[in-house]
N, C-alpha and C positions, 0 to 999 in steps of 0.2 A: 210303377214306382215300387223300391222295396219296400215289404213290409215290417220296419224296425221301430220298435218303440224304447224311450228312456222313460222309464215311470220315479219321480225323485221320491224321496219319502215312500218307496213301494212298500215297505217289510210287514205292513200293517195298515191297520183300519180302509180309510177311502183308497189309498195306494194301493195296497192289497188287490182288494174289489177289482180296481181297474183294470190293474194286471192278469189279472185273473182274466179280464173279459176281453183284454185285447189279446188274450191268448187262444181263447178260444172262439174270434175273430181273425186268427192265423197270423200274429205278429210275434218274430221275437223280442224278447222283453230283456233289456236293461235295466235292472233296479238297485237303486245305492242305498245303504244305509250306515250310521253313523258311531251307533255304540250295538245295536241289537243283530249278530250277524244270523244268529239261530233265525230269528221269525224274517227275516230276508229270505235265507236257504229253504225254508217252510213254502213260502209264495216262489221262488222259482219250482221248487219241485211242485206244485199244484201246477204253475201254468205248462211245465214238461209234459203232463199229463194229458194236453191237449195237441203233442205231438211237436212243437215247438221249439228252438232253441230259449233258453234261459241263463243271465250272469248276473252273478252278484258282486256289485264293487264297494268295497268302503269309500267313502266321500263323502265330504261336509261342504255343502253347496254352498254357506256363505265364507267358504275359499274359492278364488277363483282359479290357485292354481290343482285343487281335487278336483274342480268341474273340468277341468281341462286332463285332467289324468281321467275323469266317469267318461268324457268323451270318446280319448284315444282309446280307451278297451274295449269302448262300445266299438268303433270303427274295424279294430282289429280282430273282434272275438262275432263280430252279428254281420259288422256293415255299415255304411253312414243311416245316422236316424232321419226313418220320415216320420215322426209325429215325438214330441215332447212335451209329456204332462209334467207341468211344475207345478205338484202335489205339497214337497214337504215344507212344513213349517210349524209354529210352536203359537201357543195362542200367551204362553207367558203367563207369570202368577197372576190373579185377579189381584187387582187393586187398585184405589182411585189413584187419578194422576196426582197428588198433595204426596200421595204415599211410594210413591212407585221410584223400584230403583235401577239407576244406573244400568244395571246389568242386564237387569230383565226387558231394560226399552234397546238396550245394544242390541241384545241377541235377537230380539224379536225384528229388529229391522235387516240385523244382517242374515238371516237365515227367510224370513219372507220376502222382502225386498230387493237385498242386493242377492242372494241367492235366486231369484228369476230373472233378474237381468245376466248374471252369469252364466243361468243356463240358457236364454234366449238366446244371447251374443255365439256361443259356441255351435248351437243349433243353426242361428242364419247362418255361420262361416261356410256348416255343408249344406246348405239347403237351398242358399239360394243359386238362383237359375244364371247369375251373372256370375257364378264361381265355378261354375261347369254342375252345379247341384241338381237335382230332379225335384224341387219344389218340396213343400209337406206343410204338416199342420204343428202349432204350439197352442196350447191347453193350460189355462192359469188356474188354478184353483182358487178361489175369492171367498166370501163371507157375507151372507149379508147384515154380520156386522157391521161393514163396510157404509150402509145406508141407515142402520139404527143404532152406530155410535156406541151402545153396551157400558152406554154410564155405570160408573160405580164399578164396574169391572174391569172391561179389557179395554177402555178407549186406545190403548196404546196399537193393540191388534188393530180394532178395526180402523183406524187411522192405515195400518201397513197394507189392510187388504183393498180399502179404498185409492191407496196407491197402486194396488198390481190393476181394478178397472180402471183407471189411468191409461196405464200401462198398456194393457190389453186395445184398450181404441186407436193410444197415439202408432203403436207398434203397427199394428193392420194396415193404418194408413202407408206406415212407412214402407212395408215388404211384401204388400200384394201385389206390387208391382213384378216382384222377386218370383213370384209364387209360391208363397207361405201365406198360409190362412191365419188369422192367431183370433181364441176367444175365450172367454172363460166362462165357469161357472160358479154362480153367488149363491153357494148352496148353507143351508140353513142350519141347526145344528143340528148333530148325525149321531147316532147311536156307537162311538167308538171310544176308545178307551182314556183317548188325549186328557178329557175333563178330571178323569181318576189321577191321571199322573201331572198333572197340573193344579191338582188341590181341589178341584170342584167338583163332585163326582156326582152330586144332587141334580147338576146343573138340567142333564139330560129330561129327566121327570119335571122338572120344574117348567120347564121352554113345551114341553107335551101339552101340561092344563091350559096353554091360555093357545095352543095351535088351531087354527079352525077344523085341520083335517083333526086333531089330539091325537099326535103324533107325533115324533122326532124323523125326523131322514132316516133310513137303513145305507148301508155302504154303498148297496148296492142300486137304490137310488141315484147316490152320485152316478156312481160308475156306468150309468147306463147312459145317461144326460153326456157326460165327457165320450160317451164311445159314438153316438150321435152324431156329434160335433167335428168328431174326428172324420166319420164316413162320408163314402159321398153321396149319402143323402145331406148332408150338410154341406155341398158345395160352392154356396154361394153366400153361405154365412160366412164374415167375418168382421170383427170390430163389434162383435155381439158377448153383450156379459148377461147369461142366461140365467132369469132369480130361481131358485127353485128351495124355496122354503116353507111350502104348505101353507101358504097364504098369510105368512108374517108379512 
């Protein structure tokens, strides 16, 4: 099976990480990004570094016709993708649901939500084995906010990531038949910048004191759990949403 990866949301924090390690696990690495092209071109040249090809395409995943423009480039500059991490997403301003606006519950569904189904759908079109595809793996990235709900702040988020484990179970079922694995992981919160440019910047330190390990996730944390999943020591996981938040 080739080894192609789309990383969404790569240019940074968890994305980053992954790309990074699926690179120096021998995969070329597609990664899109949306307004930051610098810290994109940043993580391609690091995973170059591990001998690899690397592209960077602008797209905003909750368009379905950019996901379908991040696919053809990927197709035509890498290869069809065997493995797609749906990474990117936005956690949205904190605020109770009485407060919370319009905008910020749009975006947050159409960028985590409809933005994984977009890239799932274009992922099975190559992957599956009933299109002439060579099988592969899909990687959701979830929250487990998803299970603690994040009153008072992000209900709206973990309501979205509680949808992609949905997503993640109903989907396995559907295309293992196909030969696509699909699983996610419900990782906890992480030591990256999102909180800062989303208003909350405390948040990290704060989710540390009450950790059993007192600790936040590092990226690279995630990114080891998702390269896992992806390998085939994980060949017989699928329909698994993996928690990995220090014993929240």
């Amino acid at each position: 099976m080739a080894r192609v990866a789309i990383i969404t949301g790569g240019g940074r924090g968890i994305g980053a990480a992954t790309a990074n390690l699926a690179a120096k696990n021998g995969y070329d690495v597609c990664i899109n990004f949306v307004s930051d092209a610098g810290r994109a071109e940043e993580t391609a040249v690091a995973c170059r570094e591990h001998g690899v090809l690397a592209v960077v395409v602008k797209a905003d995943v909750a368009s379905s016709r950019q996901v379908e423009h991040l696919f053809q480039r990927c197709d035509e500059e890498l290869g069809p993708a065997s493995l797609l991490i749906n990474n990117a997403g936005v956690v949205g301003k904190a605020s109770t649901v009485e407060d919370l606006s319009d905008a910020v519950l749009h975006r947050t569904y159409e960028v985590n939500v409809y933005g994984a189904f977009y890239c799932a759908r274009a992922a099975i079109r190559r992957m599956s084995r009933e299109n002439g595809g060579e099988g592969g793996v899909i990687i959701n990235i979830s929250s487990l906010a998803a299970t603690l709900g994040s009153p008072g702040e992000y209900v709206h988020y973990a309501a979205s990531k509680a949808a992609i484990d949905a997503m993640t179970i109903g989907l396995s079922k559907e295309v293992g038949p196909l030969g696509i694995r699909v699983n996610a992981v419900q990782a906890g919160t992480v030591d990256t910048d999102i909180h800062r440019v989303d208003g909350n910047p405390e948040r990290p330190a704060l989710v540390a004191k009450s950790a059993p390990l007192g600790r936040v996730a590092s990226r690279q944390d995630i990114a080891e759990a998702v390269m896992w999943l992806a390998s085939d020591n994980a060949s017989y996981a699928t329909g698994t949403v993996l928690r990995l938040g220090g014993g929240l």
